[in-house]
C-alpha positions in Angstrom: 75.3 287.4 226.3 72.3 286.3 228.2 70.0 289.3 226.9 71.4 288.7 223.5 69.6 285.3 223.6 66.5 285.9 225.0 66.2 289.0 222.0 67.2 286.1 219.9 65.0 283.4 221.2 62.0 286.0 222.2 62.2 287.8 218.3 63.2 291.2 219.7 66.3 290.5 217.6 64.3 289.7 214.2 62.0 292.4 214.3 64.5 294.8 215.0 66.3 293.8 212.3 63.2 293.9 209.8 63.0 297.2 211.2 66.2 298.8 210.3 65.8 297.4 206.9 62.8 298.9 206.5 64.4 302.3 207.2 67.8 301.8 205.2 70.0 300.2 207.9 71.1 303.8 209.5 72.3 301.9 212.8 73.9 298.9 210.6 75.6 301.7 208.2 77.1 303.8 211.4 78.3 300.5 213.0 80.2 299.2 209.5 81.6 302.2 209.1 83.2 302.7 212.5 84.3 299.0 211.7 86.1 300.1 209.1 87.7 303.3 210.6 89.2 301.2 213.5 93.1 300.9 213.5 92.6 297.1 213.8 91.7 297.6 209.9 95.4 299.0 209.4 97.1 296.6 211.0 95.1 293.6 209.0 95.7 295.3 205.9 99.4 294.8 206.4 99.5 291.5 207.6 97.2 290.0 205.1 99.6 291.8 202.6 102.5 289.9 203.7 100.4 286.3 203.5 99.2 286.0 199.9 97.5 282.8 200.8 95.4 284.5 203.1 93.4 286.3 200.2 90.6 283.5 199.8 88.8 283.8 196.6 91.6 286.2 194.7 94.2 283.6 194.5 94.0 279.6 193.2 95.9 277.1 195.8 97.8 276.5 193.0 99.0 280.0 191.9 100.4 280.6 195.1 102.5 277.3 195.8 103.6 276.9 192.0 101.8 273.0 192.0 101.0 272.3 189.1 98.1 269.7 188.1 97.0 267.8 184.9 92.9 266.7 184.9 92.5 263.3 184.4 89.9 261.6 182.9 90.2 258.2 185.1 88.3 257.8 188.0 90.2 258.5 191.5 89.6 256.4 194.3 90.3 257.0 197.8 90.4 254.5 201.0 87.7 255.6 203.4 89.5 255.8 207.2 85.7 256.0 208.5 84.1 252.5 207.1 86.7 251.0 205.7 85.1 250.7 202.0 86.5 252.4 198.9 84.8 255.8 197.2 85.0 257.4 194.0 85.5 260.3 193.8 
């Protein structure tokens, strides 16, 4: 973790990184695709199949716990716990 840092704070890191860009990210393509060959991947595939709220972005809140919700035109106002004074929302 230590080395990682120093390449951070140092810019070994960065121009590594502009590097393998510059060549078509060879290294970063191996790596994501050993990623992606891992049995991990299996095993994350099933359980994010058995929790439908899981799938952020594919699914609305809504959809998946049947709430249902009208818009309202009115202004909603909430008590702030912080200060004490009253937002809108």
């Amino acid at each position: 973790m230590k080395q990682i840092l120093t390449e951070i704070q140092d810019g070994t890191f960065a121009a590594e990184w502009i590097l393998e860009n510059e060549i078509g990210r060879p290294r970063y393509r191996e790596l994501r695709d050993a990623g992606k060959k891992h049995p991990i991947e299996d095993i994350g595939k099933k359980l994010r199949a058995m929790m439908p709220f899981v799938s952020a972005g594919k699914q609305k809140v809504s959809e998946v716990s049947g709430e249902t919700r009208t818009k309202c035109s009115s202004v909603s106002r909430h008590r702030s716990r912080e200060n004490g004074r009253t937002a809108e929302r």
